[in-house]
N, C-alpha and C positions, 0 to 999 in steps of 0.2 A: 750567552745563549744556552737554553737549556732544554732538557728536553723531558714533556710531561705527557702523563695519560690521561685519560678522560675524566679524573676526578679533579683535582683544583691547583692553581697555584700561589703565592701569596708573594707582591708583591710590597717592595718600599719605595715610596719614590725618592727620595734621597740616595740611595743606591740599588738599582736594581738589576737584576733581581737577587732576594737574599737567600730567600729557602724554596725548597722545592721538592715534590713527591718524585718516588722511584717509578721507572718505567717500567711498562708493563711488557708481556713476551710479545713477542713476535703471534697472534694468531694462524696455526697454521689449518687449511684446507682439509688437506689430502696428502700423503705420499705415495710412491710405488716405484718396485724392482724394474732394473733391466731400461731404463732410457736413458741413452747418453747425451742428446741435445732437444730441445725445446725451446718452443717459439709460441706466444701470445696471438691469436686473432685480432686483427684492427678492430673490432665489435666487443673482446673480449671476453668471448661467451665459451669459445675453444679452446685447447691448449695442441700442437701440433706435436705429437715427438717421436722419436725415434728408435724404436723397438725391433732389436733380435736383429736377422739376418736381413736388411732392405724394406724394413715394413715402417710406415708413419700409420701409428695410432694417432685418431680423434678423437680428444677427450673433455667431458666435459668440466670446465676449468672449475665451478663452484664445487664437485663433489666430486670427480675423477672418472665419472661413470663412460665405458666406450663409447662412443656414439659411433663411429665407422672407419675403417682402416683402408690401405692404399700398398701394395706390394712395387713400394716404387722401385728400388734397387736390387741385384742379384747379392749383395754383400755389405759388411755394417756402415752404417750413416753415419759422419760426423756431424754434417749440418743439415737442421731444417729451418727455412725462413716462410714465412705470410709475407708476400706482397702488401705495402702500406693498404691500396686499395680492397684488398682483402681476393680482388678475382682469381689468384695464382699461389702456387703452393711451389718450393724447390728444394730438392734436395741435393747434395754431396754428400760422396764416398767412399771407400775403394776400389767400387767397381770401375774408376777412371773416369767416370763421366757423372756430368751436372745433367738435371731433369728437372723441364719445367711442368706443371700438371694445372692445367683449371680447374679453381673451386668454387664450388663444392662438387661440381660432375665428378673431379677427380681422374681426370683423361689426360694424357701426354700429349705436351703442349709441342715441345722443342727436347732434341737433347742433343749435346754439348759434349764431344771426346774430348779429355783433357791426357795428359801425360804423366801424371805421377796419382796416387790415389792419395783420400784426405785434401779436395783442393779447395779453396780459401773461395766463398761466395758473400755477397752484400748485392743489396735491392736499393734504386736509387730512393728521394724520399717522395717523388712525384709517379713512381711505379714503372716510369720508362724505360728504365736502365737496369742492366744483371752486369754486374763486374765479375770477372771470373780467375782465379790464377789457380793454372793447373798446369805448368810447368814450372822449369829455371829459370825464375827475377820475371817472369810473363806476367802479364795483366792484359784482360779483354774485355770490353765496352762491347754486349749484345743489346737489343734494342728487343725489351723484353715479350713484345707482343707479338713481333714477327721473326725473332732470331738471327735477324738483321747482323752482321759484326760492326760496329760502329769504325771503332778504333782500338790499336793494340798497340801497346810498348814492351819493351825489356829493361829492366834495372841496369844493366851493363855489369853489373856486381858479381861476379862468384869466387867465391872462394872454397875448392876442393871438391867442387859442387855439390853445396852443401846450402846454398843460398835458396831462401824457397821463402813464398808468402803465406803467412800461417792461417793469417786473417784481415779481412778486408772491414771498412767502414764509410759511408758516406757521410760530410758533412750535413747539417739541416735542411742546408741550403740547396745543395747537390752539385755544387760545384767542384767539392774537393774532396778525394781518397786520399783515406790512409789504409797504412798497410806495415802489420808485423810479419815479420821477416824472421829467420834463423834457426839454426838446426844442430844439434850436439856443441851448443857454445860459440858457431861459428856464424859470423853473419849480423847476429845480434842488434834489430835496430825499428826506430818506429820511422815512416816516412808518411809526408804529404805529396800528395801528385795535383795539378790540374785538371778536372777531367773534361778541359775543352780540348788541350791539347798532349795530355801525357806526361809536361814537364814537372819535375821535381824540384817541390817548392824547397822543401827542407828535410833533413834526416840527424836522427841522433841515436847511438846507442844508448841501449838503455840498461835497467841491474837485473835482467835478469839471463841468469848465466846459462840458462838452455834455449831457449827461444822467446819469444813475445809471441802470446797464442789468443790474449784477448785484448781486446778495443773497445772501448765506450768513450762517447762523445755527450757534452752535456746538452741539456736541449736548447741551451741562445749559442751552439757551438762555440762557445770561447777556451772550454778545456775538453782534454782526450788526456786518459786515463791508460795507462797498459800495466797489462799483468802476465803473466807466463801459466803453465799447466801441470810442471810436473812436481810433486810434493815433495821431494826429496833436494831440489834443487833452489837457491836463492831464489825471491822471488817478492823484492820490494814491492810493490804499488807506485807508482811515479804517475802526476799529474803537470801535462805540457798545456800551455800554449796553443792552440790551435794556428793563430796566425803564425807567430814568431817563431814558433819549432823551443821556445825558452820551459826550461825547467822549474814549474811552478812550486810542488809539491811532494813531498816525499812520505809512505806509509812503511815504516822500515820493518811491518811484520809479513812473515810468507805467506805471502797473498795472491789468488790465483784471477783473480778478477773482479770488476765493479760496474755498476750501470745507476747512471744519475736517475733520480728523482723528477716526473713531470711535474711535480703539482710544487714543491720548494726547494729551496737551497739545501737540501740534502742528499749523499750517495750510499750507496748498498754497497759492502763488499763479502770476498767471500772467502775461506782459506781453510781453516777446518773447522770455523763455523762462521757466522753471519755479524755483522757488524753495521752499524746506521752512524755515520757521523755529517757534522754539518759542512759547510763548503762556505767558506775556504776549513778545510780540517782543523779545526781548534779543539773542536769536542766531540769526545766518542760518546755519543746517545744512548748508544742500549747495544748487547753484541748477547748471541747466544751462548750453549753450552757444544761443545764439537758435536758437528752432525755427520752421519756417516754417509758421502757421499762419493769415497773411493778414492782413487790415486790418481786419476785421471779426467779431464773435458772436467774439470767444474768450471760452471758460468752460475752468472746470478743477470734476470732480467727482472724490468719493469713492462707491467702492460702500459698499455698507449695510455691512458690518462691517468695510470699509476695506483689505482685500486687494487690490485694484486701485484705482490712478484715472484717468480719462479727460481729454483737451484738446482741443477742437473750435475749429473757426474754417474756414479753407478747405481744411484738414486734419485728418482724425481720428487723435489717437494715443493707444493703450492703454497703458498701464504695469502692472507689478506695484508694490505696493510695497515699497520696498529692506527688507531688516533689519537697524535700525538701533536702537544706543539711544538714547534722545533726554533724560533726564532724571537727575539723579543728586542724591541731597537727601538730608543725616543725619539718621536720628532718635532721638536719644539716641543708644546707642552700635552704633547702626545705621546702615547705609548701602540705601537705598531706591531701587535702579534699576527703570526702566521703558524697553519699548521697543514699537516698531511693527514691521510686516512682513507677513509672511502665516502668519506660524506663529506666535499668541500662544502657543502650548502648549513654544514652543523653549526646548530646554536650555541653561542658562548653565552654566559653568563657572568656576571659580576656583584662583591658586595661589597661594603666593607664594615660590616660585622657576621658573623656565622650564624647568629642567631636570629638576623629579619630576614626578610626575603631576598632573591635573585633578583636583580634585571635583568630583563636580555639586551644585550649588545647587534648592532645588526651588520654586518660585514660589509666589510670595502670593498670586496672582490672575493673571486672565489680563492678560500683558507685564506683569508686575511680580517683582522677587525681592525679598528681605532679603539682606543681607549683614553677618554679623558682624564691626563694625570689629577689625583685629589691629595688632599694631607693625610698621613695615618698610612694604612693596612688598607689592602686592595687585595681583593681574592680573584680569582677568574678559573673557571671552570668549560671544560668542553659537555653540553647537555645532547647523549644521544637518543 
């Protein structure tokens, strides 16, 4: 598997593939000062993020431009989430309390006292559910439209009280949280909950040795990815299991976090700069050069169908993302590429001489073709 940019790659069928063009950068967007957390619009047209003292800027995601702001909190934001449905907006932050807001009115919906500040929020994936932990080992199931409390548990866990959840995640499905945990080294651990009844499917420590502060789940939920926050502190990459709680995968550089790929078997991560490799990690794709995004809250997302993705820290940066192909596997006397970008609908082409014309290829699905293996040299190119 390899990973190519829009111009060509040459393939042998005998063993493939043999050579291959260098990847191309990362396109990026937009940057800007002073956001610590950011979140993608279900529509993708937005980017939500968190500015200065309690304020979410609205901005517009293709060129950065304001569109309208919201004085949600008295003090600084860690998290802003979009409801999957796009109708709600929430944030977390020191001011001790979660805030839900209707959007785009931008009116306060519900809000939520919690007991410690910085508290851990996640949106189910059907929009019904706000999971909330904003105390010691607590988690609370509100029922997002009405404020409802569903259901609440406690981890039963402390130690020195120092046990806290950093960060919440729903499964696809929305049947199962997870939840990182730990605080100054103590505590340290990834957990699955039920969220019909609360129970604790599984937990494990994990390497990094100040807390687990991000979560990503892939999207057929079968892996969850944790990473930690702070840059001066170990901070593997480790890829679990979703079911099993089992240790799939190790990225043994200081990494602060990752968010899978919609559109293929690819993940984003992030650390002091950016990095694309394939899943199951075998090969690193393309990584940039360090970007400055501070000492603190870096996250790296994917919007919903994966055409941009975002890196926050003490800088916001947008990306497109590249078009690239990223996979290439026989099947029978087939050859089965697949790519990411912003144009799953992009025309490949094929030759196999340089000097007569392209055919176009016509796709098996969206970023997928066939290719019928031939003898010789076979070119293929992404046409945008």
């Amino acid at each position: 598997m390899h990973a190519i940019p829009k111009t060509l790659i040459l393939l042998h069928c005998a063993v493939l593939p043999l050579s291959i063009s260098a990847a191309q950068a990362f396109p990026e967007l937009w940057q800007s000062d002073s956001y610590r957390a950011a979140a993608f619009s279900p529509d993708e047209t937005v980017v939500a993020a968190a500015y200065g003292e309690g304020v979410v800027h609205f901005l517009n995601t293709t060129n950065g431009t304001l569109l309208h702001s919201l004085e949600a909190q008295t003090n600084i934001i860690w998290d802003v989430e979009f409801s999957p449905n796009g109708e709600n907006v929430v944030t977390a932050g020191n001011e001790k309390s979660v805030k839900v807001f209707r959007y785009p009115e931008r009116t306060l919906l519900h809000a939520f006292p919690v007991e410690r500040s910085a508290p851990a929020i996640a949106i189910s994936p059907d929009s019904s559910m706000l999971a909330v932990s904003g105390g010691l080992s607590n988690i609370a199931l509100y029922a997002l439209s009405s404020g409802e409390l569903i259901r609440s548990w406690t981890d039963g866990y402390k130690e020195s009280g120092l046990e806290r959840h950093n960060v919440l995640e729903f499964t696809p499905d929305g049947t199962r949280l997870a939840s990182g945990s730990g605080a100054r080294g103590l505590g340290v651990a990834v957990k699955m909950w039920d969220v019909a009844t609360g129970a604790l499917l599984w937990s494990n420590r994990t390497a990094q040795s100040y807390g687990v502060d991000s979560i990503a789940i892939s999207p057929d939920g079968e892996l969850l990815a944790t990473g930690g926050r702070y840059l001066h502190f170990p901070n593997a990459l480790e890829i679990w299991d979703t079911d099993s709680g089992a240790l799939r995968y190790t990225i043994p550089q200081v990494l602060f976090g990752a968010s899978f790929s919609p559109q293929a078997p690819v993940f984003l991560t992030v650390g002091t700069n950016l990095a694309l490799y394939t899943l199951p990690p075998k090969l690193l794709l393309h990584q940039t050069e360090p970007l400055n995004l501070g000492t603190l809250n870096r996250e790296v997302r994917f919007s919903k169908s994966g055409r941009y993705f975002l890196v926050s820290g003490t800088r916001l940066h947008v990306f497109e993302t590249p078009q690239l192909i990223t996979d290439i596997e026989r099947a029978g006397q087939d050859l089965l590429l697949r790519w990411i970008g912003p144009d799953q609908d992009a025309a490949l082409e094929t030759t196999t001489d340089l000097n007569q014309p392209w055919t176009p290829l016509v796709a098996s699905g969206p970023g997928a073709v066939t290719l019928p293996i031939r003898a010789g040299n076979q070119f293929v190119r992404l046409k945008r």
